[in-house]
DOSE-881462 format. One line per 4 residues: number of its first residue (from 1); their letters; for each residue y, x, z of C-alpha. Coordinates in pm, whole numbers, plus 32768, in hexadecimal, padded with zeros to 4 digits. Last residue first. Layout:
// residues N
NUM) a) Y,X,Z; ...;
This chain:
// residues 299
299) xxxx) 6411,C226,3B8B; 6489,C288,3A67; 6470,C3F2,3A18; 657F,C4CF,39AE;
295) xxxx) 655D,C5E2,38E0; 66B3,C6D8,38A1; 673E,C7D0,37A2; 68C9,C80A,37F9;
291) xxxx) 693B,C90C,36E7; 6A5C,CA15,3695; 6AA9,CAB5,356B; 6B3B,CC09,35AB;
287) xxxx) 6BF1,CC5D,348F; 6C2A,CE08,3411; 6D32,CE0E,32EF; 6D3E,CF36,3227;
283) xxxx) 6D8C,CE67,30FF; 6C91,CED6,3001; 6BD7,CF31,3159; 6BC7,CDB8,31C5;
279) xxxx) 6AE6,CDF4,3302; 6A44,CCAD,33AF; 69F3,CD08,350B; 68FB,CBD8,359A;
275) xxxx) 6900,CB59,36DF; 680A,CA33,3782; 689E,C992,38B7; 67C5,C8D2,39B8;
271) xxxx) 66F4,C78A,3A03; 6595,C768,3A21; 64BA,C651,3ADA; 65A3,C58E,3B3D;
267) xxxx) 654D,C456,3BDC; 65C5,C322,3B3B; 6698,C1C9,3BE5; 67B2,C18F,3B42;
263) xxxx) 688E,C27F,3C56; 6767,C37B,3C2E; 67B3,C377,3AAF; 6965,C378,3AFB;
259) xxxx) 6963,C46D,3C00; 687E,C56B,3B64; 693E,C549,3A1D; 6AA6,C596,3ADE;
255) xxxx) 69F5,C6A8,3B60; 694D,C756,3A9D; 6AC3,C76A,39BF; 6AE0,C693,386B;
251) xxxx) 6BF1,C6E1,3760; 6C60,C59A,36DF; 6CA2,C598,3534; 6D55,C478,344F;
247) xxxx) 6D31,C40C,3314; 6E83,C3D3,3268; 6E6D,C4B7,314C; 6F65,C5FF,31E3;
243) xxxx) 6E7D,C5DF,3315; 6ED3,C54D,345F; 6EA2,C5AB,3594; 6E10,C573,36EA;
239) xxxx) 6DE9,C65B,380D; 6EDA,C591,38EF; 6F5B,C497,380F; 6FD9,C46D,369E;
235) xxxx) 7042,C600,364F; 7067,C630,34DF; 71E7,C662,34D4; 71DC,C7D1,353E;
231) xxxx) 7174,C8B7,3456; 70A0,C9D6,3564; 7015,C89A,3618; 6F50,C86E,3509;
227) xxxx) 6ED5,C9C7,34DD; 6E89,C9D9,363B; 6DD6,C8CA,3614; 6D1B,C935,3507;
223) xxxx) 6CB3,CA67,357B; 6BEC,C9B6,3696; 6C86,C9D1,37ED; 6BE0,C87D,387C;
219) xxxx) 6AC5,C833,378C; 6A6F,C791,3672; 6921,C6DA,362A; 67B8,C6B9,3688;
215) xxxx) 66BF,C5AF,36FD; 6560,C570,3704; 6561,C405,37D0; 63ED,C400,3855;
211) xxxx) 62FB,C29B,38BB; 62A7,C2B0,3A0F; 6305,C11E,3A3B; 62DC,C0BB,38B4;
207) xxxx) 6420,C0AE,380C; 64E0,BFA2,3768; 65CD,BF43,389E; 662B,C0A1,38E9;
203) xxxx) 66C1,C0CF,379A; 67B8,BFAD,37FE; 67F6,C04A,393F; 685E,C192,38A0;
199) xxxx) 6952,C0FE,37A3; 69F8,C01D,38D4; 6A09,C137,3976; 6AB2,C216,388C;
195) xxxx) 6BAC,C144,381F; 6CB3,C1D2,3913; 6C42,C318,38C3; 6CD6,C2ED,3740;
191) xxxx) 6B78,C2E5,3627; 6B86,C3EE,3509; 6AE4,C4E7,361B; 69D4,C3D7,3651;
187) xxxx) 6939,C44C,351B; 691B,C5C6,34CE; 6790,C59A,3519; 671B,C465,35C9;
183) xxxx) 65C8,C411,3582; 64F5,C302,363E; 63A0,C32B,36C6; 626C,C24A,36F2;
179) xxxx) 632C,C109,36C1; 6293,BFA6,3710; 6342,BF44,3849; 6429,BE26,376C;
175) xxxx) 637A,BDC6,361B; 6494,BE73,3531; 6574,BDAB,3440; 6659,BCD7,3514;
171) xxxx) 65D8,BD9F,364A; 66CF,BEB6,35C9; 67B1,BDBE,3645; 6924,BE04,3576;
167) xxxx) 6A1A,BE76,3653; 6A71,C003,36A6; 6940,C050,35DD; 69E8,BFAD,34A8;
163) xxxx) 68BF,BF55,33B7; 688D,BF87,3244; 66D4,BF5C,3236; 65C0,C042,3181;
159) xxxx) 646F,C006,31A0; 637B,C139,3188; 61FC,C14E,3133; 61C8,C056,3020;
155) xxxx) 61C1,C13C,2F09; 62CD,C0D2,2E58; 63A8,C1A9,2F22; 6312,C2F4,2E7C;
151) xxxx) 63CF,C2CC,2D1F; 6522,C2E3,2DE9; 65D8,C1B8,2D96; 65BD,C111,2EE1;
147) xxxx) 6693,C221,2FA5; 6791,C23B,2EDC; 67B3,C0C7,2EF7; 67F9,C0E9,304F;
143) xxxx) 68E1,C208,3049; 699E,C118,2F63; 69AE,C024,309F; 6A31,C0FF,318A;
139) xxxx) 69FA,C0BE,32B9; 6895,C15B,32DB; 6728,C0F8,3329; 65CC,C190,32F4;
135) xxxx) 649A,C10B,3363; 6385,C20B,3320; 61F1,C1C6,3359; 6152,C314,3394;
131) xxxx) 5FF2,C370,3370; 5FE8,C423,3233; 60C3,C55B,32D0; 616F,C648,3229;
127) xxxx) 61CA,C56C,311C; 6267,C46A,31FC; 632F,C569,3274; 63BC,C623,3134;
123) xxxx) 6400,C4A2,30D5; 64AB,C41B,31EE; 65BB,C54C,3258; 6671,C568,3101;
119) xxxx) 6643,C411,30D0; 67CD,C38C,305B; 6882,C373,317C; 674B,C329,32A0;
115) xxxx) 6876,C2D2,3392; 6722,C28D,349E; 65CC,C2DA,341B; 64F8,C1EF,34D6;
111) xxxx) 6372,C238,3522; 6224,C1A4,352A; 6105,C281,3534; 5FD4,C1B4,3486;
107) xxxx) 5E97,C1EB,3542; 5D7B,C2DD,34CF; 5C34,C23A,3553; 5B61,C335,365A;
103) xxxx) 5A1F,C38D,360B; 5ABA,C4F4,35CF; 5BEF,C513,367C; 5D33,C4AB,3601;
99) xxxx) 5E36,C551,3532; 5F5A,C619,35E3; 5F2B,C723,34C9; 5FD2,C65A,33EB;
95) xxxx) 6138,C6C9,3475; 6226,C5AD,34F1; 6210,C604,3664; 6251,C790,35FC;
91) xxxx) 63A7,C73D,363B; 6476,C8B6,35BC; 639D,C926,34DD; 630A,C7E9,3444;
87) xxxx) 6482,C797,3422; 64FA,C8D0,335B; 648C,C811,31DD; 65B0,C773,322C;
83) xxxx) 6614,C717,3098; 6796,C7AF,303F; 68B9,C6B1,3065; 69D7,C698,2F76;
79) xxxx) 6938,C633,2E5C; 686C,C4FB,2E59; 699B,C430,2E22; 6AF7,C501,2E53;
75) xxxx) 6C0E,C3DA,2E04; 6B44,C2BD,2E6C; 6AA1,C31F,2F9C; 6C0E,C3C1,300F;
71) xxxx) 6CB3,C280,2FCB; 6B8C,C1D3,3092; 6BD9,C2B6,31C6; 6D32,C237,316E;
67) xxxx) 6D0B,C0E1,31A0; 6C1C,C119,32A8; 6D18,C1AA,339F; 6E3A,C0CB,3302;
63) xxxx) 6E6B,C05C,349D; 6E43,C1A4,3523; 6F4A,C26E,343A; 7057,C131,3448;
59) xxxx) 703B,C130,35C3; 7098,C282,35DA; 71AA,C279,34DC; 7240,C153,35A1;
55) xxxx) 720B,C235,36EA; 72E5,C351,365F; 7232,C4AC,3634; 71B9,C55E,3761;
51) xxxx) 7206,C698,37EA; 7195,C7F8,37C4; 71CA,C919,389D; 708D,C905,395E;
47) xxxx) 6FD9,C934,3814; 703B,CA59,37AF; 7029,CAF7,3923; 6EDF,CA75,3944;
43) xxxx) 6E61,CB1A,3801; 6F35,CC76,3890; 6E6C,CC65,39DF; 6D2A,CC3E,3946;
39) xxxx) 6D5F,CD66,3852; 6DA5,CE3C,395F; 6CAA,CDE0,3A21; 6BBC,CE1D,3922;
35) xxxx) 6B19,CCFE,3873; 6993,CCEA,38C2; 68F8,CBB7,386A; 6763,CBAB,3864;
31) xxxx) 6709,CC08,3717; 66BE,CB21,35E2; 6557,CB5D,3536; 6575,CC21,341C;
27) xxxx) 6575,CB68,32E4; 66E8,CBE3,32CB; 6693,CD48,32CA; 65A6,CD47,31B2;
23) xxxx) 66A7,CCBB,30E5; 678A,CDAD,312C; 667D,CEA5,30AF; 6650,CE09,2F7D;
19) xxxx) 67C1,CE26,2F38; 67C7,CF82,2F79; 669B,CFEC,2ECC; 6742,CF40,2D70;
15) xxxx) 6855,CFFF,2DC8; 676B,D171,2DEA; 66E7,D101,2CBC; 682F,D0CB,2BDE;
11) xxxx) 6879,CF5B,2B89; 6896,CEC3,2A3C; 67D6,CD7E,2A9F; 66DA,CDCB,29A8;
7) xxxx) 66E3,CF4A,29CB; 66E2,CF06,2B50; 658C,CE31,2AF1; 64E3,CF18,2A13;
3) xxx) 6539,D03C,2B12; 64A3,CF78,2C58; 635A,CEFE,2B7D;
């Protein structure tokens, strides 16, 4: 009941209406990205104008990366991120309705969730579909055990493993060529470009040749870069920054992710910016959250 509930919360109807409305809006399905030229040209403006912090801060940030991924673990637990009940919308690969034919046996779907944090991606997933089989790794260790006391990891059908993408063999815990599809949503963002590679290859090495990478994260333009590069001192690199915690955020463009898969050996399949206007009207502030959502296929 609408008016039992905005009497509970305290809320006037038409408020109530508001808020379910918004929410409406952000289960829609994410646009393709249209900034105005205007609005392009002032992001790259912002942006262009900022400079890099001093290397020995720079190598501080990336070399306490998972120490203070872990800090963050630690000091927001299961809070922080909402569930991504959004993926069987946006990679219909992991929906149930891929089952197999009658007379046919239903194999196991193997997969790898990669920076899993604390299962906001693994369990909507593996409840949506039966089939699937869910690795799930991170760098930070409290993540990890996060992850193993939710009351559904008993069941048998996830392991959980710390590992450092940019070193640590995935191959040390997963049969190499034995992944169906690996995850990588808001992941290699927390990863500098020169560590990309090695990151990518060592994915590479667990997956089954045609086997899908579903992969999103920020993008070139976003409103948090600008907003970054509006306070200077967070700048790292070229398009990477660092947040007020430690963690640390790279804004992907098609291109630099086309170059890098086909570089390690994947054909793309899809690769292109998503765009989403988020409107703040209690501060009249109008975002435009910016998004690269790719699929890459190994060949």
């Amino acid at each position: 009941d609408p008016v039992a509930a905005a009497n509970a919360a305290g809320l006037t109807e038409g408020e109530l209406s508001s808020i379910e409305a918004r929410q409406v809006k952000l289960q829609q399905p994410l646009q393709a990205s249209v900034i105005s030229p205007e609005k392009l040209e002032y992001a790259q403006g912002v942006i262009s104008k900022d400079k890099a912090i001093k290397p020995f801060w720079v190598n501080k940030y990336k070399n306490e990366a998972a120490k203070n991924w872990d800090r963050f673990y630690k000091r927001n637990e299961t809070r922080f991120y909402k569930d991504r009940h959004w993926i069987e919308r946006e990679f219909s690969i992991f929906s149930s309705s891929s089952t197999a034919a009658e007379g046919e046996e239903e194999t196991t779907i193997n997969c790898l969730e990669i920076g899993c944090g604390v299962g906001n991606f693994i369990y909507p997933v593996l409840d949506l579909n039966k089939r699937l089989f869910m690795y799930a790794c991170d760098f930070a260790p409290h993540a990890i055990e996060l992850v193993k006391q939710h009351e559904d990891y008993p069941q048998g059908r996830c392991s959980a493993f710390v590992c450092d993408l940019t070193k640590d063999p995935l191959t040390d815990t997963i049969p190499a060529g034995s992944l169906d599809i690996v995850s990588s949503i808001f992941v290699l963002s927390a990863i500098p470009a020169e560590k990309l590679e090695a990151a990518v290859r060592n994915i590479k090495e667990v997956m089954k040749p045609g086997g899908m990478i579903c992969f999103r994260d920020y993008a070139v333009y976003d409103a948090a870069q600008v907003k970054f590069s509006s306070n200077p001192g967070r700048m790292l690199d070229n398009n990477l920054y660092v947040r007020q915690d430690g963690t640390m955020s790279h804004f992907f463009s098609v291109e630099q992710m086309t170059e890098l898969f086909e570089k390690e050996g994947f054909r793309v399949e899809e690769c292109g910016y998503v765009h989403r206007e988020t409107i703040n009207r209690a501060m009249d502030l109008s975002l435009d959250r910016r998004f690269l959502q790719a699929k890459f296929i190994k060949l």
